[in-house]
C-alpha positions as CSV (number, residue, x, y, z in Angstrom):
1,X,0.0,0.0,0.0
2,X,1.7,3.4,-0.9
3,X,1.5,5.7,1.9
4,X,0.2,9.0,2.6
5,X,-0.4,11.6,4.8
6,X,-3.3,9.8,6.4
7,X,-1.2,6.1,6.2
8,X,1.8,7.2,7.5
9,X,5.0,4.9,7.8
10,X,4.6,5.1,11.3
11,X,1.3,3.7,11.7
12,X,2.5,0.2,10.4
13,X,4.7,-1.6,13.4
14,X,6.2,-5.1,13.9
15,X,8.1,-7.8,11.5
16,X,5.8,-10.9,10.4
17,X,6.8,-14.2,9.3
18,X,4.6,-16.0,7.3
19,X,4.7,-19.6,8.5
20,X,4.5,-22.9,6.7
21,X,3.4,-26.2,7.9
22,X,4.7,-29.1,5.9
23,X,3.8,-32.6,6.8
24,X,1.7,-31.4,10.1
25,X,4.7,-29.6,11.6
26,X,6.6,-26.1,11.4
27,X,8.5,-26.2,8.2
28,X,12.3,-25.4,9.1
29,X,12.7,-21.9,6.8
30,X,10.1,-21.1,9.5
31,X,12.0,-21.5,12.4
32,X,15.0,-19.5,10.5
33,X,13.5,-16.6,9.6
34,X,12.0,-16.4,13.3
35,X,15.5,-16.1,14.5
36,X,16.2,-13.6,11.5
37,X,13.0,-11.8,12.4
38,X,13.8,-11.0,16.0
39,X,17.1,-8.9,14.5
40,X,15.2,-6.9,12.7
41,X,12.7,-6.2,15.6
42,X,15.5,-5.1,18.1
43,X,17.0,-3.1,15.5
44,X,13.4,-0.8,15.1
45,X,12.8,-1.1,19.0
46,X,12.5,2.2,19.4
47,X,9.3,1.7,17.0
48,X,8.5,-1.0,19.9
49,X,8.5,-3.7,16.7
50,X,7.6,-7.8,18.1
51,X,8.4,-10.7,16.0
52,X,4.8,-12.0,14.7
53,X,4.1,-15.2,13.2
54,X,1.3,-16.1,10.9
55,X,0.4,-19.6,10.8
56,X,-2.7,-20.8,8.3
57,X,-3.9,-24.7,7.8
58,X,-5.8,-26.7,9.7
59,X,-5.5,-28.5,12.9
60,X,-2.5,-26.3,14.1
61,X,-3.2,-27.1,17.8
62,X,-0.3,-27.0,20.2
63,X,2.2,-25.5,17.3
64,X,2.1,-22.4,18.4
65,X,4.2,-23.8,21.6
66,X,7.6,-24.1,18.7
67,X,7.0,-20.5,17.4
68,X,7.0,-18.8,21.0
69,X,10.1,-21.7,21.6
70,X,11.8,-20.1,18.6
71,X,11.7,-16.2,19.6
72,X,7.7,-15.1,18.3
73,X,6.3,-12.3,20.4
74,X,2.9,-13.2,19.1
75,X,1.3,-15.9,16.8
76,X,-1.7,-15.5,14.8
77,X,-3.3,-18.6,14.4
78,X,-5.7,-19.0,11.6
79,X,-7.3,-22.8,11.9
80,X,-10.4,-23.6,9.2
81,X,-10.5,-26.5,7.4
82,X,-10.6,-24.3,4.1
83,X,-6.5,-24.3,4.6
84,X,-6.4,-28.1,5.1
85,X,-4.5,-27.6,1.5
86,X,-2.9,-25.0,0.1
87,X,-4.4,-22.9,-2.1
88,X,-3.5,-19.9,-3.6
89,X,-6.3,-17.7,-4.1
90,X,-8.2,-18.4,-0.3
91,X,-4.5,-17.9,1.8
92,X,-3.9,-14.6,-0.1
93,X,-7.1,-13.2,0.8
94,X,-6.8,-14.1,4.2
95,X,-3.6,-12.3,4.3
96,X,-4.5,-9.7,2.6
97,X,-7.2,-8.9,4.9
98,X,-4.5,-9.4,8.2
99,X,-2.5,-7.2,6.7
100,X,-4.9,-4.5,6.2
101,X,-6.2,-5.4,10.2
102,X,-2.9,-5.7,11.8
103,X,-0.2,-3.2,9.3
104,X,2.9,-5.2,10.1
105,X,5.7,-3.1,8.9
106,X,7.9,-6.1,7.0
107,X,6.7,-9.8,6.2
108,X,8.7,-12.3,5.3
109,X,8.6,-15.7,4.2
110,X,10.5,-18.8,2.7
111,X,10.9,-19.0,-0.6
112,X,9.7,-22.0,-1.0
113,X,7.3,-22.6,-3.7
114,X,4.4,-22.1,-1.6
115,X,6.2,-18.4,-0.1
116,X,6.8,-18.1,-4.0
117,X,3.8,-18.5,-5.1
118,X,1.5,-16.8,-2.0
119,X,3.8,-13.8,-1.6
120,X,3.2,-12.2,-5.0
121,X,-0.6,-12.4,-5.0
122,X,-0.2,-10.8,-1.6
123,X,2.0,-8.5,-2.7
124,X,-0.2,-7.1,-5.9
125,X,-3.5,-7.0,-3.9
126,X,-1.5,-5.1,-1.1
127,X,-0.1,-3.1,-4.2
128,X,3.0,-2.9,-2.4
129,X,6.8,-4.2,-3.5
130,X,8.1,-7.6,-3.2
131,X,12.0,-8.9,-3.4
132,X,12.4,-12.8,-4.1
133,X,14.8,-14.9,-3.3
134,X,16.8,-12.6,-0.9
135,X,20.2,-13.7,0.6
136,X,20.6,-10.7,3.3
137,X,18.0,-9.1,5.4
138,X,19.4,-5.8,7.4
139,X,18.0,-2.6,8.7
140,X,19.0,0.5,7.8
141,X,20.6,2.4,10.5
142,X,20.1,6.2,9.1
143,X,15.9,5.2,7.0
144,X,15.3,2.6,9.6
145,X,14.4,0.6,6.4
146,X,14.7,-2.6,5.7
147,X,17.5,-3.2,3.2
148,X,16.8,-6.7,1.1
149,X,20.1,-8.2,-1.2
150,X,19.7,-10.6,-3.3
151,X,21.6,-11.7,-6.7
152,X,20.9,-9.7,-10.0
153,X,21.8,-10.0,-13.4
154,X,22.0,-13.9,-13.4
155,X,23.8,-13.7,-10.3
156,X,26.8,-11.0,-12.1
157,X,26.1,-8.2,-9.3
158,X,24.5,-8.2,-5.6
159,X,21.6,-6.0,-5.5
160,X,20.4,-4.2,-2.4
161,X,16.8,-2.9,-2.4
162,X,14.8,-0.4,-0.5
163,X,11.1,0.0,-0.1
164,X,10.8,3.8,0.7
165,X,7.2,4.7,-0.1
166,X,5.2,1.4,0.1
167,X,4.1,-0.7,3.4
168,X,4.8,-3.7,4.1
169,X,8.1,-4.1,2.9
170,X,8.1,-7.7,2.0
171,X,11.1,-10.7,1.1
172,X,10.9,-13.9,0.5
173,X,14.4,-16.2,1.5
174,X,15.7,-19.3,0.4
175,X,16.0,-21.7,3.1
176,X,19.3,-22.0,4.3
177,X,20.6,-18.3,4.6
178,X,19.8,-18.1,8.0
179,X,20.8,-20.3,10.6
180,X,18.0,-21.2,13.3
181,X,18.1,-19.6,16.1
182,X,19.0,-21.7,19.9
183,X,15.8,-22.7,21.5
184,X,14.4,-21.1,24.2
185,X,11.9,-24.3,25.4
186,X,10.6,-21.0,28.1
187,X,9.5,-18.8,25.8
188,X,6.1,-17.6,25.5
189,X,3.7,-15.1,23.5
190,X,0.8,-13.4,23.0
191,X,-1.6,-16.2,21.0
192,X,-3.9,-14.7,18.7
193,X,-7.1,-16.5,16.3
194,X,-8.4,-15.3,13.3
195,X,-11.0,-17.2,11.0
196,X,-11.6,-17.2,7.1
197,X,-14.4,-14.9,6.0
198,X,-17.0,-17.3,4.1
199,X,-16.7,-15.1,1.2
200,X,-12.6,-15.9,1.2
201,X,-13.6,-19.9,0.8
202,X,-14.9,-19.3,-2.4
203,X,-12.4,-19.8,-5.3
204,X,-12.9,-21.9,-8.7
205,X,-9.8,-24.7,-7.5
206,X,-10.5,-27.2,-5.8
207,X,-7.5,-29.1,-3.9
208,X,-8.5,-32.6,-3.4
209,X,-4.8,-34.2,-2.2
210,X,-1.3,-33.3,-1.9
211,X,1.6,-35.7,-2.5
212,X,5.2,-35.2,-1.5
213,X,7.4,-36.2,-4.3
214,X,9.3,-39.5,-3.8
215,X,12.4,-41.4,-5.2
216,X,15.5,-38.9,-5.8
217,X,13.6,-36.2,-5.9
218,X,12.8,-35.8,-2.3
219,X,16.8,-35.6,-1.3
220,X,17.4,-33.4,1.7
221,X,20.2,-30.9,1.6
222,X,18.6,-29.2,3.8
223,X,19.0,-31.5,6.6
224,X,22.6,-32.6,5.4
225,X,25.4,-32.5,8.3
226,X,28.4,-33.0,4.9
227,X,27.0,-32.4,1.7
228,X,29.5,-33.3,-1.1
229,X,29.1,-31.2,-4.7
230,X,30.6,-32.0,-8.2
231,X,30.9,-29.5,-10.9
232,X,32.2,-28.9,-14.3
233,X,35.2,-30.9,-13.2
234,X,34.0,-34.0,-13.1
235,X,33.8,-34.5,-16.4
236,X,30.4,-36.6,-17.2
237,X,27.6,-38.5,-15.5
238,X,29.8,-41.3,-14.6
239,X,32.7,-39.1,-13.0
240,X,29.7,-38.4,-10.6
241,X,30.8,-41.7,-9.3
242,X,33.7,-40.5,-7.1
243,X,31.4,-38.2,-5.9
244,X,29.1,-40.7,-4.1
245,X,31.3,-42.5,-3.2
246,X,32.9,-40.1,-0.9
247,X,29.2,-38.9,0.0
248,X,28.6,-42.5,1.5
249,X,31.9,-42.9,3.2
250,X,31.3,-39.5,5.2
251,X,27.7,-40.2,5.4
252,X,27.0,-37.4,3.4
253,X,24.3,-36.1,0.6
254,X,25.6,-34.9,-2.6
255,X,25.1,-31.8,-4.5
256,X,25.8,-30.4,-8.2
257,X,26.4,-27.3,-9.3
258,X,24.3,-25.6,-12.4
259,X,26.4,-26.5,-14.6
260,X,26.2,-30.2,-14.5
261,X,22.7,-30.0,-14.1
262,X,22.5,-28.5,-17.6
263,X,24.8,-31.2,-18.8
264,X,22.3,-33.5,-17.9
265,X,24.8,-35.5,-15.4
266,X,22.7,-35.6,-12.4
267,X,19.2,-34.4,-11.3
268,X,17.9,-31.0,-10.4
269,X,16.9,-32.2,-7.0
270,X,20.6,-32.0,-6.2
271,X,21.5,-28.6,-7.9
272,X,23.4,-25.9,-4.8
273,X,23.3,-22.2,-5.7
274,X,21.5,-19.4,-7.3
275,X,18.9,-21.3,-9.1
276,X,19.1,-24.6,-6.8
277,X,18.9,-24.6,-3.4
278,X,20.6,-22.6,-0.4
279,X,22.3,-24.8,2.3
280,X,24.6,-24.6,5.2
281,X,26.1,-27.5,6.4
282,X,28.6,-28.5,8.7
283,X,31.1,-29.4,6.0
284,X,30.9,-28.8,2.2
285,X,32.9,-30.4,-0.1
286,X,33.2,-28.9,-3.2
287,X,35.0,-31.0,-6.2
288,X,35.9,-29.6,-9.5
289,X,33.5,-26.7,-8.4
290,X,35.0,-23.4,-9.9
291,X,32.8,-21.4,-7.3
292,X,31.1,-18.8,-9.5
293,X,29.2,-16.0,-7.5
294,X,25.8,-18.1,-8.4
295,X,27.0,-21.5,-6.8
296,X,28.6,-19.4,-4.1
297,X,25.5,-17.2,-2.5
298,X,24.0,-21.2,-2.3
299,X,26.6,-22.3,0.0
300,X,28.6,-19.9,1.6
301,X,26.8,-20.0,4.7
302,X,28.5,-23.7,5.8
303,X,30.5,-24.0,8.5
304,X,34.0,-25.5,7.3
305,X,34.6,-25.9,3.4
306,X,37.0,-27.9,1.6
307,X,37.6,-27.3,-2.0
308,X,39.3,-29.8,-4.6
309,X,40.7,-28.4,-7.6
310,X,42.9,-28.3,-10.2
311,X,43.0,-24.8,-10.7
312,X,44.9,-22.9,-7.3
313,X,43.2,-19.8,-8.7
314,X,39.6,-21.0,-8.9
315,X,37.2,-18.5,-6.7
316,X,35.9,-21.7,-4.7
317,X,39.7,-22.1,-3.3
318,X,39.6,-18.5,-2.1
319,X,36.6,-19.1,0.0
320,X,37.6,-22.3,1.2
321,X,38.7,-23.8,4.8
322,X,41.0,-26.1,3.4
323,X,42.0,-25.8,-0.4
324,X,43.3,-29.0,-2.0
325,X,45.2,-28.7,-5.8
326,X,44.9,-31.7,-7.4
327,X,42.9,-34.0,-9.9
328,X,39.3,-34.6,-8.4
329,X,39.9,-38.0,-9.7
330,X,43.1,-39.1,-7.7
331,X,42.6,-37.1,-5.1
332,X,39.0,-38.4,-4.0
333,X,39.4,-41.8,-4.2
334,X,42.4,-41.7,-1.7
335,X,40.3,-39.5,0.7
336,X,37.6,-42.5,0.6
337,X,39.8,-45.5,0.6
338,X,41.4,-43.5,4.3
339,X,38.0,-43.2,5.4
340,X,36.9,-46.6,4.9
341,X,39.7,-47.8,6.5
């Protein structure tokens, strides 16, 4: 909404999350951009800002417990069996019309592709401003606004976007480019139930299932403590052998970068970076990955990284823990055969 002398910037208060539920529980980008969330709040509390979390579906009984664990001030609980599944068209309006009630100042969510998919239509009824896909979330010390990077240009420059004249300022953020937040199992809020208007039920798609995908597809880099990648360096699909290999002896997942992905050597589902997914694990080992700036915003976050490659020079080697120069293909399968030992 653009403001004006009668909606003043100042009327609109707090930071919002926009939570998900996946498989009956709090989906983890939720529990990140909680932690993310309360940041921003300190850094507008002389606007007295509080770290709210909107949570829609069905059955949501006792979650609420987990949000107030995981630093929300307040939860809004909106439980109708209309949000059983996800659709679209009824969770915008609902949002829409909290919005309007409540004028959070920024609203996050995961882009995930429900937060992809919700957040625009939010967005263009609001008439407000969205940034996708954001890997930084800061406040503005001197505007008090909140300053939203993400990669531009195919990932060539790092953009950094302000929402001046609009309200809410909103972001959606991969999951992954915030860590979660330590627990406090003490914490408690103010809880908060809203209801769908019968007029918001009414929508021409009907959603009579949904199915998680199975088989490769549902790999979880996510929830990987190593993840090993291969890039351009290993060659073909069967040079992704090494890779696996070391990815089972360190009980590992492993990842790709774009470019083999568009060589058609290994599935999407394992694609780290820019146009994949965001991940921070404990250890990330990156093999025959040159580290361009769009493979690097997808992993930069992990804690220790080791790089293999031939090329001392390579960006990846710069960013790296440990750098190793050598051949991907001598070097790895003497790393495994120690490690099976």
């Amino acid at each position: 909404m653009k403001l004006s002398e009668l909606d003043r910037a100042d009327n609109y208060n707090d930071v919002w999350v926009l939570g998900e539920i996946a498989e009956g529980k709090v989906h983890r980008v939720t529990l990140e951009l909680l932690g993310k969330a309360k940041d921003l709040a300190e850094k507008r509390i002389s606007a007295g800002s509080k770290v709210v979390c909107l949570l829609l579906g069905h059955q949501l009984d006792g979650l609420e417990k987990e949000l107030f664990s995981h630093h929300a001030d307040k939860v809004i609980i909106v439980d109708d069996e209309a949000l059983k599944f996800f659709n679209d068209s009824i969770h915008a309006s609902v949002v829409t019309r909290l919005v309007n009630k409540y004028k959070p100042e920024i609203m996050i969510s995961g882009a995930t592709s429900k937060g992809r998919s919700l957040m625009p239509l939010v967005a263009v009824k609001l008439e407000t401003g969205l940034t996708a896909d954001c890997t930084g979330l800061e406040i503005d010390e001197d505007s008090g606004l909140l300053l939203q990077t993400r990669p531009a240009y195919g990932g060539n420059i790092i953009a950094t976007i302000k929402c001046e004249d609009y309200r809410p300022q909103m972001s959606t953020v991969r999951q992954g480019v915030f860590k979660v937040q330590p627990e406090d199992v003490s914490g408690t809020g103010e809880l908060i139930s809203e209801f769908v208007l019968d007029e918001e039920k009414q929508t021409s798609l009907t959603v009579l299932s949904e199915e998680g995908l199975d088989g490769e597809s549902r790999i979880n880099l996510h929830d990987a403590n190593v993840i090993v990648t291969g890039g351009r360096g290993v060659k073909n699909a069967d040079g992704f052998k090494v890779i696996h290999d070391l990815a089972d002896a360190v009980g590992g997942a492993v990842g790709a970068s774009r470019a083999t992905i568009d060589s058609g050597w290994i599935s999407y589902s394992h694609q780290v970076g820019q146009t994949g997914l965001t991940v921070q694990p404990e250890v990330y080992i990156a093999c025959g990955v040159s580290g361009q700036i769009q493979h690097l915003v997808g992993m930069q976050s992990s804690d220790f990284i080791i790089a293999i490659n031939k090329d001392p020079d390579a960006p990846i080697m710069h960013l790296a823990d440990v750098a190793i120069v050598g051949d991907l293909f001598e070097v790895i399968p003497e790393i495994t055969k120690l490690l099976s030992n």
